[in-house]
N, C-alpha and C positions, 0 to 999 in steps of 0.2 A: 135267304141271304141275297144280296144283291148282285146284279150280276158282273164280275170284276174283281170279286175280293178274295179269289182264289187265287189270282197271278199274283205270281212272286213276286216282291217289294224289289224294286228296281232305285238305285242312290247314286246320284253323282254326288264324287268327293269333289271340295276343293279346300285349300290346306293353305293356311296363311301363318309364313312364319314373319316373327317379329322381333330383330335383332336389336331396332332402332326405335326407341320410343320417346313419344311427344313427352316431356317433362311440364310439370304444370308448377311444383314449386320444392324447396328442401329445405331441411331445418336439419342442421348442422347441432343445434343444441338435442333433441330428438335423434339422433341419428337414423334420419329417416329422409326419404324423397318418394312425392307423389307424379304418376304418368298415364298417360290415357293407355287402357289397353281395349283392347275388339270383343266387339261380343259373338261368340257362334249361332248358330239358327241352321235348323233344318228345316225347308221351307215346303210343303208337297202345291204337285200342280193337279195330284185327281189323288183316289185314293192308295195308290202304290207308288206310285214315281214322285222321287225328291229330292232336293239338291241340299246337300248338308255342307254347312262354311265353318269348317274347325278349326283352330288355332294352333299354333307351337311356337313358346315364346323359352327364350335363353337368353338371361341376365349376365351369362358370365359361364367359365368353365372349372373347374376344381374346387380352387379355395378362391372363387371370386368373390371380392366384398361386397354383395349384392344381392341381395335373397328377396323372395319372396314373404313377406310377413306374413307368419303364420298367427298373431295374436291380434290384427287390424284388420285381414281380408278375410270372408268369405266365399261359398263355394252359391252359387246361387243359379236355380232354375226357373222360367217362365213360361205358361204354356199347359192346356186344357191336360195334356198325358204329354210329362216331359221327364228324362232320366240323362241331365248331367253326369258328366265325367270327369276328374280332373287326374290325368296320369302322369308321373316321375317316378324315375329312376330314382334312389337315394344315394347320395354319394356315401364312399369310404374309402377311407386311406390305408384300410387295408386289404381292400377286392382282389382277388387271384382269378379273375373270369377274364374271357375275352375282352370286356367293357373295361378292365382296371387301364388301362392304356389310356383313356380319360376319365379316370378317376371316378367311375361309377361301377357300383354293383350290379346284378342282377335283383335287387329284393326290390319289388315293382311295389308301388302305393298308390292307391286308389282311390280317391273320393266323392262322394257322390250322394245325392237326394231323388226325393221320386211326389212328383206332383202328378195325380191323377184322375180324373172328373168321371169315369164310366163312359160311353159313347154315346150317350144322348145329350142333345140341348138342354132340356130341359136342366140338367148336373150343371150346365154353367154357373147357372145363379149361387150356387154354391162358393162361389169365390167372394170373395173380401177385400176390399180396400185397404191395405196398411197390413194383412196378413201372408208369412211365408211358410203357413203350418202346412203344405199336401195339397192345398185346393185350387189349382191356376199358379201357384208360385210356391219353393220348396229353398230352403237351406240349410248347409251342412259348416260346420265348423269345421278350422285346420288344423290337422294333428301340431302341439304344441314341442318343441323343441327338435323340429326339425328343420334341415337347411333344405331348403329348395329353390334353386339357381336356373332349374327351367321346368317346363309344365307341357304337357298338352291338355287340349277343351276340346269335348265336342260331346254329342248328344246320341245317346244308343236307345232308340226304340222300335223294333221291327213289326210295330203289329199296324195294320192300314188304317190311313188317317181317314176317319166317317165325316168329319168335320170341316174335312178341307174348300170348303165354301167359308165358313166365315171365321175358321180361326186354323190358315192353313200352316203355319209358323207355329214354332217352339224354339227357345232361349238358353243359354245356358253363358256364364260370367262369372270371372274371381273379381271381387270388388271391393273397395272398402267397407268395411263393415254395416257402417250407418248412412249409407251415403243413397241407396237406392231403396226406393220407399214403392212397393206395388202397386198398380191401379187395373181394375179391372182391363180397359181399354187395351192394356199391351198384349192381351191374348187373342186380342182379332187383327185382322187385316195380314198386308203383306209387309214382312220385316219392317214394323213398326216400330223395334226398340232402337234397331239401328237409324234409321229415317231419325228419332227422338233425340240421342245421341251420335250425330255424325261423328266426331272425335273420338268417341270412345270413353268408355266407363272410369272412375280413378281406380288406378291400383299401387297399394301403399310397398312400396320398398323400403328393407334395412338394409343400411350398410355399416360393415364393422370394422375392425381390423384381423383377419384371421388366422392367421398364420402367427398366434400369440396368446397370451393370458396377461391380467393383468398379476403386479411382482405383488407379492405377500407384504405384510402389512413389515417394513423395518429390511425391506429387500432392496438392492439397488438395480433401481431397470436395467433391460438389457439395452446394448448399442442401439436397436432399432425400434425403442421403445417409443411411441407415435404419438404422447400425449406429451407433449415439448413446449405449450405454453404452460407461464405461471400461475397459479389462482386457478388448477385444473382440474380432475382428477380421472380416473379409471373405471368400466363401470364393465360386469359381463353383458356379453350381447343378449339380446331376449329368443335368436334365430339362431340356433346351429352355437357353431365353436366361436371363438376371437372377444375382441370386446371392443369396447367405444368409448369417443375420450370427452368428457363432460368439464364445461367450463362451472366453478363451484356458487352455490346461490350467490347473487346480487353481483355478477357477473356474466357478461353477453358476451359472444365475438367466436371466435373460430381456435377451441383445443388442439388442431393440431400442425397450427403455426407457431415462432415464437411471439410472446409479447400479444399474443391473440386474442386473450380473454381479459377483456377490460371492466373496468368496476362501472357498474349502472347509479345512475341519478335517481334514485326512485322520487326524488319529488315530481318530475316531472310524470310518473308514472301512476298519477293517483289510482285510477280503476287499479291497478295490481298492488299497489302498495298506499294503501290507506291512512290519511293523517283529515283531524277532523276541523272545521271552521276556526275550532276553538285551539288548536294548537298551531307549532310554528313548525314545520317540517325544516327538517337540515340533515342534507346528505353526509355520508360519512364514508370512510374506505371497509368495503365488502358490508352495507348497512345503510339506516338511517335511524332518526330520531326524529320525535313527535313531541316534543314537551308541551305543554300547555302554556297559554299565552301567561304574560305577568298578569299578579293578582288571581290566579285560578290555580288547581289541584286538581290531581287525574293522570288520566293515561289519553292522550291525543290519537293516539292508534285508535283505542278503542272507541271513540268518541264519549269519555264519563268526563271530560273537565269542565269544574264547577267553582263558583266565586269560592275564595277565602271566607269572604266576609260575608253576612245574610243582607238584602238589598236595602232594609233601612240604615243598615250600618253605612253602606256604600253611598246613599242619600246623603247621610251627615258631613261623610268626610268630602264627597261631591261640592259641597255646599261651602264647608270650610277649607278649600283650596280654592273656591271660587270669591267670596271673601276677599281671600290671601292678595292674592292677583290683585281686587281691586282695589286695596288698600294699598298696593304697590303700584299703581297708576298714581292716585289722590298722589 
C-alpha cells in the first residue's frame, strides 16, 4: 500500500445555498419554469484531502407553489467512484415534531446513485459516451408524487482518491432529465463540469396552486378559485397537492387572468396544425378547417384531396370554357 493511505480522509465543506435563481424561461401553459441550478463536486488535492461544494436550494416554504419536478428532473452522478445525495425533509400538515413549526416532518428522503470504476486506470475505459449505467456517470429517478420545495446535494464517498492525478473531481446534479448527455472527458481534470457549465445546469420547476383542489365536475368554485379566465380549465398538479389552471386547446395566453386565454389562428401555425397545399385553411372560434380547394374531395388536414373529375374529363371541360371565352371575345 502506498505510503499515505492510512491518514484519515481529511474534507473541507463549503455549502452554497440558493434562494435566488437565474430563470431561463416559463410556460405558463405547462405550468412549469426552467433555472439554472450549481452543480456540487468534491474536488481531492492528493489522496485524502478534499474540498467538497454541496448545495442547499429552497424554492419556497410550506405550501409554496414551487416544487421541485419530480417527473422532468433527475438525480445525476459523474465521476470514476462517485455516490450522490440528494436530501429533504418531506413536508406535512400534519407534523407534531419540533420541525411542524415550518411545516416539515422528520421523515427524511434520500436519493441517490453509485458510479464506480475500481481503483485502477486501466477500469476507465470502461465508461461510455452517452451512458449513465454505473461506469463514470450514474442516475436515479424522483420518487413520483412528491412535493419538494427544497433539497440538499452533495457527494458522500470516504474511501482515498488513488486517481487524484487525472481524474481528481466527482459530480453530482438534479437536472432536467434529457438535458445532460455524458462524455467521457467530464471525469478528468479539475472541476470541469463547472468550468463547462458556468451558469449552471437547468432545473425544471412546477408551479401549482396549493392550497386547493380543483371543484368536481357541476361544483361551483370556490371564492378564490385561480383559474378566472374564459375558455379555461382545471387540471391536478403532477407534484405534491393543489392544481394548475390550463387555457383549453386552440387556445394560448395566461388562465389565471381574466379574458387571458385567447382563441389561436392555427393558420398561421402550420407546423402544429396542419392544412395541405390542396386545401383552404380558415380559422374558426376554439378550431379550424381545412376544406379542400373547389373542384377537389378529401380531408385537407390530412392531405387526401383529390380532383372530382379524372384529368381527361378536366381536359375537355378546360378546353370548353376556353372555347367559351373566345367565342365571347369574336
Amino acid at each position: 500500500m502506498q505510503k499515505g493511505l492510512c491518514r484519515r480522509n481529511r474534507v473541507w465543506n463549503r455549502t452554497r445555498e440558493d434562494t435566488a435563481l437565474e430563470l431561463i424561461d416559463i410556460s405558463v401553459a405547462k405550468g412549469e419554469a426552467r433555472a439554472y441550478a450549481a452543480v456540487s463536486s468534491r474536488c481531492s488535492a492528493n489522496h485524502t484531502d478534499s474540498l467538497s461544494k454541496s448545495l442547499r436550494m429552497r424554492l419556497g416554504e410550506k405550501m409554496s407553489p414551487f416544487l421541485v419536478s419530480v417527473t422532468r428532473n433527475v438525480l445525476i452522478g459523474v465521476g470514476w467512484r462517485v455516490q450522490p445525495k440528494m436530501n429533504s425533509y418531506l413536508w406535512s400538515a400534519s407534523a407534531s415534531d419540533a420541525l411542524s413549526a415550518h411545516g416539515y416532518s422528520s421523515n427524511e428522503l434520500t436519493i441517490s446513485c453509485l458510479s464506480y470504476l475500481m481503483r485502477m486506470p486501466q477500469f476507465l475505459k470502461f465508461a461510455t459516451n452517452g451512458s449513465c449505467s454505473g461506469r463514470g456517470c450514474c442516475r436515479a429517478a424522483l420518487p413520483e408524487a412528491v412535493a419538494l420545495t427544497r433539497f440538499a446535494l452533495w457527494i458522500s464517498f470516504d474511501e482515498p482518491n488513488t486517481l487524484f492525478v487525472t481524474n481528481p473531481c466527482s459530480y453530482a446534479m438534479v437536472v432536467e432529465s434529457t438535458w445532460y448527455n455524458f462524455t467521457t472527458p467530464d471525469m478528468y481534470g479539475y472541476e470541469e463540469i463547472p468550468k463547462k457549465f458556468p451558469r449552471g445546469v437547468p432545473l425544471v420547476i412546477d408551479f401549482s396552486i396549493r392550497n386547493g383542489s380543483c371543484p368536481e365536475k357541476g361544483q361551483h368554485p370556490p371564492p378564490d378559485y385561480a383559474c378566472v379566465s374564459g375558455n379555461s380549465s382545471c387540471s391536478n398538479a403532477t407534484s405534491g397537492l393543489g392544481y394548475v389552471c390550463k387555457c383549453w386547446d386552440h387556445y394560448d395566453g395566461n388562465p389565471y387572468i381574466a379574458n387571458g386565454c385567447q382563441d389561436i389562428d392555427e393558420c398561421k401555425l402550420r407546423d402544429l396544425y396542419p392544412c395541405s397545399s390542396d386545401g383552404i385553411c380558415k380559422n374558426t372560434l376554439g378550431g379550424y378547417a381545412c376544406p379542400c380547394k373547389s373542384g377537389m374531395k378529401g380531408d385537407g388536414v390530412k392531405g387526401t384531396c383529390t380532383h372530382i373529375f379524372p384529368q381527361a374529363a378536366r381536359t375537355i371541360l378546360g378546353k370548353k370554357i376556353l372555347s367559351q371565352r373566345m367565342h365571347h371575345i369574336d
